[in-house]
C-alpha positions in Angstrom: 62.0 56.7 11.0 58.4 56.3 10.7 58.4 52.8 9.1 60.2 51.8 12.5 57.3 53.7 14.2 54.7 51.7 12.6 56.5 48.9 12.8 56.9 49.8 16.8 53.0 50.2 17.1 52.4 47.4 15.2 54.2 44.9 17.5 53.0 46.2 20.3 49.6 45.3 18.9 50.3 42.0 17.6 51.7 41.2 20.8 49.0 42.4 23.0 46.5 40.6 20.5 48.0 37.7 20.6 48.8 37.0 24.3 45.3 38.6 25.5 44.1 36.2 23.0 46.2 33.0 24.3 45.1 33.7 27.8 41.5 34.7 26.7 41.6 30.8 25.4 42.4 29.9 29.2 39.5 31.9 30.6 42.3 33.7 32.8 41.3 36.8 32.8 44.1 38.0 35.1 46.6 37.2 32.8 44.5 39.4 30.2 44.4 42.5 32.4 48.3 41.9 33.5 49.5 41.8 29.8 47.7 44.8 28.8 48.5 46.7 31.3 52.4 45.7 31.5 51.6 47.0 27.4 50.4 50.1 28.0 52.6 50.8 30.9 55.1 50.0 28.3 53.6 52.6 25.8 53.4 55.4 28.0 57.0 55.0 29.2 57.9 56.1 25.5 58.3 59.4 26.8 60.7 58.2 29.1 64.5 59.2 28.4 66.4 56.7 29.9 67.2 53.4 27.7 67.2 50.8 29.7 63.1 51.0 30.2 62.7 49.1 26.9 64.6 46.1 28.1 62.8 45.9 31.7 59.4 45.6 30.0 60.8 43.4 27.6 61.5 41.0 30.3 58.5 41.2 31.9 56.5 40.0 29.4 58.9 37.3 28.8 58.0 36.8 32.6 54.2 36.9 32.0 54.0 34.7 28.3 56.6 32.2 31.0 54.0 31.7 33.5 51.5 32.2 31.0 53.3 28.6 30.0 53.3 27.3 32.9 49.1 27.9 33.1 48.8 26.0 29.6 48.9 28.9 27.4 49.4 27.3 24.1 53.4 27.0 23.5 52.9 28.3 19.4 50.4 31.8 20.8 53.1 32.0 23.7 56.1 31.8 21.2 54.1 34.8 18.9 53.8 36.6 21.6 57.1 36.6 22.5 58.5 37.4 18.8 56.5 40.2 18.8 57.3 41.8 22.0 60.9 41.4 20.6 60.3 43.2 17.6 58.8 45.5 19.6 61.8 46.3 21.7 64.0 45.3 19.0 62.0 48.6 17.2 62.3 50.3 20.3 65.8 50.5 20.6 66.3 51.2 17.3 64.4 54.3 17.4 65.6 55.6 20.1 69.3 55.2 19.1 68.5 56.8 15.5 65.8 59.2 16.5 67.5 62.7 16.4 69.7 61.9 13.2 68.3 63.6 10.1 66.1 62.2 7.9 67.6 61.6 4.3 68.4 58.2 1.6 70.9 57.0 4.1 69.3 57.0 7.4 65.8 55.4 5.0 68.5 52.3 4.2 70.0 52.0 7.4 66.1 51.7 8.7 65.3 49.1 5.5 68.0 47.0 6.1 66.9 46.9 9.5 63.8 45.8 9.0 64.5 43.2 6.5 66.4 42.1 9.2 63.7 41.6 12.3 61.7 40.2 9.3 64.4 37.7 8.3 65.0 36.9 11.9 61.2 36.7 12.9 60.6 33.8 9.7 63.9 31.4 10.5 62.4 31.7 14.3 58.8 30.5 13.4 60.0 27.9 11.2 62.3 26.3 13.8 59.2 26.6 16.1 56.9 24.8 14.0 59.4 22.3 13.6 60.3 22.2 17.3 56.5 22.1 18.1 55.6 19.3 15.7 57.7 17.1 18.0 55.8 15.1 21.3 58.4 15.0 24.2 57.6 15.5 27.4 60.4 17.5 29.0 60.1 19.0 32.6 59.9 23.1 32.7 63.0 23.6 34.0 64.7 22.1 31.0 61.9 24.4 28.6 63.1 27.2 30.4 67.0 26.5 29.7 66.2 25.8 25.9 64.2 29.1 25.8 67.2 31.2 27.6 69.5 29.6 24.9 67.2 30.3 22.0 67.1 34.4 23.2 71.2 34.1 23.5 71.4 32.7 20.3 68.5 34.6 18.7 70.6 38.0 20.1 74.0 36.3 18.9 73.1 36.2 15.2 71.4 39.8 15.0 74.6 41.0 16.9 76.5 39.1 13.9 74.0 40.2 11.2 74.8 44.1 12.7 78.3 43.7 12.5 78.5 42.5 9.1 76.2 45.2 7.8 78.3 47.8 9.1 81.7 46.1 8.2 80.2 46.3 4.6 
């Protein structure tokens, strides 16, 4: 379990990084001191022992890359952002459901495959966003914000598919 832990930190990193970085670029300095804080209020609610805390912060910084957006945060930082702070919680998750199981070859492949793949998932998402952002359309937000909710279904459709056909085999 301590690839998953470094892989946890590391996203959490990335993400604040990058976002900080996106709205550093917009001189909004608000938006820096929101998405670090939501971050390390994240961080500290490791501790915490109920489940669902992962996936409320993961929302809210959905939430905050969305308005973030809407402010003019560049769409490709944004999208980083937001891939990280899913592999983040993606991580999270993880952990905590495999966290008191012993560690031995099994439970080190279970984690591998896992990784491999957030990994895989993380490089067909970046490729269909560079292609996605290579295209000029001018699209109101609400019909960006529709596209985005499907992307997430879809994006949690195929690891829920990619789970289930790793443990069917």
């Amino acid at each position: 379990m301590k690839i998953t832990k470094y892989f946890l930190i590391s996203a959490f990193l990335i993400a604040a990084l990058i976002t900080s970085f996106a709205f550093w670029e917009i001189d909004s300095w608000v938006g820096i001191g929101i998405t670090l804080f939501w971050l390390i209020l994240w961080w500290v609610s490791q501790s915490a022992a109920s489940n669902f805390m992962p996936s409320i912060f993961f929302v809210g910084f959905i939430f905050i890359c969305l308005v973030g957006s809407f402010w003019g945060l560049r769409p490709s930082l944004s999208f980083l952002g937001v891939i990280a702070v899913l592999n983040a919680w993606d991580s999270d998750r993880f952990y905590r459901r495999w966290k008191g199981v012993e560690n031995n070859q099994s439970m080190r492949n279970i984690e591998r495959k896992h990784l491999i793949r957030i990994l895989a998932v993380d490089g067909t998402a970046v490729i269909l966003a560079a292609i996605g952002l290579s295209f000029k359309a001018q699209l109101n937000f609400g019909i960006i914000l529709l596209c985005g909710f499907l992307a997430v279904i879809s994006l949690s459709r195929l690891i829920s598919l990619l789970r289930n056909h790793s443990q069917g085999s």
